[in-house]
C-alpha positions in Angstrom: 6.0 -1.0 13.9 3.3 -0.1 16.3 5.9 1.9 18.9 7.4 3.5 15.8 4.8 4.7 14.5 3.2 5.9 18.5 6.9 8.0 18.8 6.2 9.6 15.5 2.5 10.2 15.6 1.5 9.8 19.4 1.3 13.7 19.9 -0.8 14.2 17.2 -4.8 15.1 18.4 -6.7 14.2 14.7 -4.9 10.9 13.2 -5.8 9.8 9.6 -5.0 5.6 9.3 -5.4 5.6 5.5 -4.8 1.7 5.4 -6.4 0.9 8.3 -6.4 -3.5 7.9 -6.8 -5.2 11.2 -6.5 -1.8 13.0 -3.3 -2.5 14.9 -2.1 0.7 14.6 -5.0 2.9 14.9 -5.7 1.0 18.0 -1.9 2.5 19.2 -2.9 5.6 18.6 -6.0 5.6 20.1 -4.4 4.2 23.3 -1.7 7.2 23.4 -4.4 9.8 23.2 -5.6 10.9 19.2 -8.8 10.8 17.9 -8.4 8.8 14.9 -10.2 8.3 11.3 -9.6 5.3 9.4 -10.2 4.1 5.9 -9.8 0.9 3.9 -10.6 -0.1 0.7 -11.8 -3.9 2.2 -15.1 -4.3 3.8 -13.9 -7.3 5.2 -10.9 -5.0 7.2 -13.3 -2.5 7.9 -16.1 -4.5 9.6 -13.1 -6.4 11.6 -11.5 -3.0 12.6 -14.6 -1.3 13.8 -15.5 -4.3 15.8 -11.8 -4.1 17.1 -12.7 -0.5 17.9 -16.1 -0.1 19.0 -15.5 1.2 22.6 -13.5 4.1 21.0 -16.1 4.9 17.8 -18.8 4.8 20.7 -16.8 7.4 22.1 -16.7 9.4 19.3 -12.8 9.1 19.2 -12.8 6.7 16.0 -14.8 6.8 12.3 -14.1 4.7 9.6 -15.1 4.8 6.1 -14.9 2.5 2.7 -12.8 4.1 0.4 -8.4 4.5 -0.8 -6.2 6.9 0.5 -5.8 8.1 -2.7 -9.5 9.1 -3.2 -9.8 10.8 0.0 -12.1 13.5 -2.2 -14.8 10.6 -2.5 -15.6 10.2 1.0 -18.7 13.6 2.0 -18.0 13.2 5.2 -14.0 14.3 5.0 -14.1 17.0 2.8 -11.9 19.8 4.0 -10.8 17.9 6.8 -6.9 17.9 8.1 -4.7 16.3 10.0 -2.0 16.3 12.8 -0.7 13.1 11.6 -1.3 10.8 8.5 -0.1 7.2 8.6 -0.1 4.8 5.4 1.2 1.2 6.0 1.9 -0.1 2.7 1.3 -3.3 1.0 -1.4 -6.1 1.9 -2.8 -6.6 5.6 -2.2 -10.2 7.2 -6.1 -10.9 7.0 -5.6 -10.6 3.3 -2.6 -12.3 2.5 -4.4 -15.4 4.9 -7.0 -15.6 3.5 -6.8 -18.3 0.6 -9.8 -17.2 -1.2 -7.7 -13.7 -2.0 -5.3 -15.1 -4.0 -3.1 -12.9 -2.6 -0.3 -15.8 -1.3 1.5 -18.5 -3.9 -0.3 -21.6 -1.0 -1.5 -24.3 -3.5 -4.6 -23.9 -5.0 -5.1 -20.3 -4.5 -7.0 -18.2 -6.9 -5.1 -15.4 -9.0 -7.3 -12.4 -8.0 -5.4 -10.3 -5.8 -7.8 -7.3 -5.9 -7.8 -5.3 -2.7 -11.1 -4.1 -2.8 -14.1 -6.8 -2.4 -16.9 -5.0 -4.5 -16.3 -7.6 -7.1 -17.7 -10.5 -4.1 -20.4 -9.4 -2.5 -23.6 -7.0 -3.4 -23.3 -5.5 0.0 -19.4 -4.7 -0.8 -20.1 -3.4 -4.1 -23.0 -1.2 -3.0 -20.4 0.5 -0.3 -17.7 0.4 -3.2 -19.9 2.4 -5.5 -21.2 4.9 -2.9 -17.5 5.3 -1.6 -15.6 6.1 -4.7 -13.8 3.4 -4.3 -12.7 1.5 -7.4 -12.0 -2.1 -7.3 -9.5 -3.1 -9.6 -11.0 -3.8 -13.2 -8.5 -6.7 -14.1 -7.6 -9.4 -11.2 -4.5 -11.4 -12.0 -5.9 -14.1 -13.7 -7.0 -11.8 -16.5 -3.6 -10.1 -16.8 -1.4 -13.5 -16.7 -4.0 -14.6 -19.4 -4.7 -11.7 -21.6 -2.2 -9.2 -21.4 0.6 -8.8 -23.8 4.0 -10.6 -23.2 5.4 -6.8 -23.1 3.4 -5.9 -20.1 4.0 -9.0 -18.6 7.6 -8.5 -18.6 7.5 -4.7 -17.8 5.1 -5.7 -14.7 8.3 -8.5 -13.6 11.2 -5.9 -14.4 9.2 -3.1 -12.6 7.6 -4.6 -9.8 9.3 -7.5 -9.2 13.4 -6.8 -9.9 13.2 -9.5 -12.0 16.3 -9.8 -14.5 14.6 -12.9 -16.5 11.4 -10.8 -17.1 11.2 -11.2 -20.6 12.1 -15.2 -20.6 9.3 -15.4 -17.8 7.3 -13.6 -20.0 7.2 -15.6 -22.7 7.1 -18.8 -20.3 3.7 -17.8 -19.3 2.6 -16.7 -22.7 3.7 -20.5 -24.2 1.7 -22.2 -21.1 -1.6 -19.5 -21.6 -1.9 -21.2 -24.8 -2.6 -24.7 -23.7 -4.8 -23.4 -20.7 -5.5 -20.5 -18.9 -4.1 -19.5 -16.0 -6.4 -19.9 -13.2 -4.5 -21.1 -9.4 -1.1 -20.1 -7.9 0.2 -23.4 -8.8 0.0 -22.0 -12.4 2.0 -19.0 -12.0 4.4 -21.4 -9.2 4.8 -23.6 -12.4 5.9 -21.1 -14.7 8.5 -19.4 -12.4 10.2 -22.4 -11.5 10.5 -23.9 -15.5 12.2 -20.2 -15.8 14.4 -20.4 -12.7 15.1 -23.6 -11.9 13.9 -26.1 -9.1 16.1 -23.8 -6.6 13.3 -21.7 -7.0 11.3 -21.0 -3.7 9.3 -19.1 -1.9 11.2 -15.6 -1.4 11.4 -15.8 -5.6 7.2 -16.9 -5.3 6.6 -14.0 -2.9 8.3 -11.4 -5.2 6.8 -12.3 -8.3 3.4 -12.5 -6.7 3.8 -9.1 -5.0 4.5 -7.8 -8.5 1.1 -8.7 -10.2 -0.5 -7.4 -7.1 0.6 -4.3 -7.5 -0.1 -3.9 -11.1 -3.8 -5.6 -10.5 -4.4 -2.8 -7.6 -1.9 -0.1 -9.3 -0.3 0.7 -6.1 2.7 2.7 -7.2 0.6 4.9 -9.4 -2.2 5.4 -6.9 0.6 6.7 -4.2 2.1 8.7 -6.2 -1.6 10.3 -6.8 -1.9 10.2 -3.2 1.7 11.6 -1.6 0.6 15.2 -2.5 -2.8 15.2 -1.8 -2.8 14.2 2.0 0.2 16.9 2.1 -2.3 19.0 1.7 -4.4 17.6 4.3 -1.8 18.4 7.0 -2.4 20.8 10.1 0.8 23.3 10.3 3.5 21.0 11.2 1.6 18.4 10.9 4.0 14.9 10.6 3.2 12.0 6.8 4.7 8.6 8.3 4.4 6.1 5.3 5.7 1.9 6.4 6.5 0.7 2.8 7.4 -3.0 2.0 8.9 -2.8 -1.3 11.6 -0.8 -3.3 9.8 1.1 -5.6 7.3 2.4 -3.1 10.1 3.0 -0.2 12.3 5.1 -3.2 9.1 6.9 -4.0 8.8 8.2 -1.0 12.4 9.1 0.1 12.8 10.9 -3.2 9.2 12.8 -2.7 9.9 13.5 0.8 13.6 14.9 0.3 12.4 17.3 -3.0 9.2 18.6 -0.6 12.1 19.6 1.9 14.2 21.3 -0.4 14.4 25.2 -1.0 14.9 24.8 -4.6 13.9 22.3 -6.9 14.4 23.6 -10.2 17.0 22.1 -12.7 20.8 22.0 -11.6 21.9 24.0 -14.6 18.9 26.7 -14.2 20.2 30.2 -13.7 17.6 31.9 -12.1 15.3 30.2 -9.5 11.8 29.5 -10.6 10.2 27.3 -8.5 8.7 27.6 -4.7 12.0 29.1 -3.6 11.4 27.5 -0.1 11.2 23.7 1.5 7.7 22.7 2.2 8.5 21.4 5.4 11.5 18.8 6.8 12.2 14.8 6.5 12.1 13.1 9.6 13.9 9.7 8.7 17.2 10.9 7.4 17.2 7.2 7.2 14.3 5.1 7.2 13.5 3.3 10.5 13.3 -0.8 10.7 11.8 -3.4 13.3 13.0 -3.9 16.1 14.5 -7.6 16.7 12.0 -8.5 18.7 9.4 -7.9 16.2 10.8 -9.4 13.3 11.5 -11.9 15.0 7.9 -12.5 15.5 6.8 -11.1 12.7 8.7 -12.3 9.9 6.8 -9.9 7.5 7.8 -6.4 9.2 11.8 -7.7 8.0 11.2 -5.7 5.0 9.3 -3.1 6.1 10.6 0.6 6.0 9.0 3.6 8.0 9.5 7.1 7.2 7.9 10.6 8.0 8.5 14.0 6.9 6.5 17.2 9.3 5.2 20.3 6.6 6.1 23.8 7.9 4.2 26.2 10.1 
């Protein structure tokens, strides 16, 4: 949603990419005129982005740094800084979800990691994890389909993945953990399909795998840390797009969006007003903006994807 995003952010001077990936975007932004900062929590995405980008960085129009957008306080060289525009785009980049050794897609063999940091891989990774801030995940997927507690299991398939046979699921993967541990995608593949059926296929496998990803990298819970923060790291006026790929994430940010432009926010029943007393700023999106047909048609992955933006006040 590279135009989208451009018609939302294009005017901005000072651009903060906080998932920058492959650098797609940043690289539309740089083309319309911002200077632009991007982070990522991957090595990997970084060292492809910057390599992307190296005419700008040489120009001193892009920076990148190793670290989350929801640990922005980690990174010396962005203290105090703010923005014009902030952009966060949701969810896993393509050179992630490609790359088998991930474990982030349900392809045979796969391994069940699914962390979105690399410290865990490589010295050199961990090294810029540790001096970053950024924390990799402590449990991949394997560890939680293997060792967590058939509760949290099902809460992770109920919450994450809208799944209404959570807790028979659940219990599916507790009764196979006991013979052997879970250790490829074809073990997790095996266990969905003895719960639903060989009708199963892969939008049910993408679902459920996008649901221990975001438990293993607690994505929900870090952008909820994270929607206030970078509010505060707005200019005047300055415009929050976020592209979100999946329910709970898109409802988060509707419903965070629509109370920050509100003039009141205390209870309904409350007699006297003791909040703010004022909206924070405005929503954009009244509804959230989709791919074109062209895209999605080339991009089957940007079918789901939903991009809002809300602009704080003077």
């Amino acid at each position: 949603m590279a135009r989208e995003v451009v018609a939302l952010l294009g005017g901005a001077h000072r651009v903060l990419d906080g998932t920058l990936g492959g650098g797609g975007h940043s690289l539309a932004l740089l083309e319309s005129g911002a200077t632009v900062t991007g982070i990522d929590r991957d090595p990997d995405a970084l060292r492809a982005a910057r390599s992307r980008l190296s005419t700008f960085e040489q120009d001193g129009r892009f920076r990148a740094f190793l670290s989350t957008f929801s640990d922005l306080d980690s990174v010396p060289a962005l203290a105090g800084a703010r923005f014009a525009g902030i952009l966060l785009d949701l969810g896993i980049s393509s050179h992630q979800f490609d790359d088998p050794e991930r474990g982030f897609s349900f392809r045979e063999g796969a391994p069940l990691d699914m962390r979105m940091g690399l410290g865990h891989r490589d010295n050199e990774g961990a090294s810029a994890d540790a001096a970053s801030g950024n924390r990799v995940a402590e449990r991949d997927a394997r560890e939680i389909l293997s060792d967590a507690p058939e509760e949290e299991i099902s809460r992770i398939l109920h919450e994450y993945g809208d799944e209404t046979m959570a807790r028979r699921m659940a219990r599916e993967i507790v009764r196979r953990r006991a013979n052997r541990p879970f250790d490829t995608s074809d073990d997790l593949v095996g266990a969905i399909r003895a719960v639903l059926g060989p009708r199963s296929g892969p939008g049910d496998f993408a679902r459920i795998f996008q649901a221990f990803r975001i438990a293993v990298n607690d994505e929900l819970g870090g952008l909820a840390r994270a929607l206030p923060a970078l509010r505060d790291r707005l200019e005047p006026e300055g415009v929050l797009a976020v592209i979100a790929y999946h329910s709970g994430e898109d409802r988060m940010v509707k419903q965070t969006f629509r109370a920050w432009s509100a003039d009141c926010i205390c209870p309904p029943r409350q007699m006297h007003c003791t909040c703010r007393g004022r909206a924070l700023g405005e929503t954009l999106t009244r509804k959230p903006a989709v791919a074109a047909a062209d895209e999605a048609a080339r991009n089957p992955r940007a079918r789901s994807a939903h991009l809002r933006a809300w602009r704080s006040g003077k």
